[in-house]
C-alpha positions in Angstrom: 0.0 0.0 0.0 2.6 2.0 0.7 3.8 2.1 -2.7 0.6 3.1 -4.3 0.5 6.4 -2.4 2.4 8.3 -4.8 0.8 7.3 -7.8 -2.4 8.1 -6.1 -1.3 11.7 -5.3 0.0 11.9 -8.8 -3.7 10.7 -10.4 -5.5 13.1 -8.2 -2.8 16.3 -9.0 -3.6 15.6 -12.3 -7.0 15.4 -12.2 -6.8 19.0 -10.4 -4.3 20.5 -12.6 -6.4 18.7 -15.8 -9.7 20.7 -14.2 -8.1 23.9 -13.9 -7.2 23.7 -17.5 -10.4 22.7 -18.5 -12.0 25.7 -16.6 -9.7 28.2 -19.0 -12.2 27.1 -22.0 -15.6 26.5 -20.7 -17.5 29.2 -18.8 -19.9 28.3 -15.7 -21.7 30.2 -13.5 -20.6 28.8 -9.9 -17.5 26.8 -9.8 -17.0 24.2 -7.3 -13.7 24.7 -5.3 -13.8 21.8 -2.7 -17.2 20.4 -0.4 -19.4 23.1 -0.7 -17.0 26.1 -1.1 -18.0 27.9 -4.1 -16.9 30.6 -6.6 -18.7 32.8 -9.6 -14.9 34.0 -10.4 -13.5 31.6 -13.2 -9.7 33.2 -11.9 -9.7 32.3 -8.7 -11.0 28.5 -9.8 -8.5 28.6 -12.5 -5.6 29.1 -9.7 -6.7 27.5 -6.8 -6.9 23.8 -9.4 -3.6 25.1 -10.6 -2.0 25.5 -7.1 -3.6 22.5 -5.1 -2.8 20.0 -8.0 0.6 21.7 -8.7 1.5 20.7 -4.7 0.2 17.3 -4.9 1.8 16.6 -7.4 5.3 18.1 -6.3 4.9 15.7 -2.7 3.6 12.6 -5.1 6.7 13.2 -7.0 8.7 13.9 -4.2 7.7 10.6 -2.4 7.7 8.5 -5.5 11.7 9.7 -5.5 11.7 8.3 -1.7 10.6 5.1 -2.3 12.8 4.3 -5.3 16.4 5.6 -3.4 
């Protein structure tokens, strides 16, 4: 189990970076951030995706480098 946990941290920072993008070309009115905290600015969406999945995926990286050493 141990081993999975970076590749899981890399699947979900790439889901959130993969959203973030995705929100650049599509307009909505509310966007989503995380349980029920909501946004009707597509910018602050846009970075917050960008940001979150950007650090998961810098400590699923990071770990990933652990475990093979």
């Amino acid at each position: 189990m141990k081993k999975a946990i970076p590749y899981i941290y890399l699947i979900v920072g790439i889901s959130f970076v993969a959203k973030g993008f995705y929100a650049i070309f599509n307009e909505l009115d509310i966007y989503y951030l995380i349980f029920s905290l909501e946004t009707k600015s597509k910018s602050i969406y846009v970075l917050f995706n960008l940001f979150f999945g950007g650090l998961i995926l810098f400590t699923g990286i990071r770990r990933l480098q652990s475990f093979n050493k």
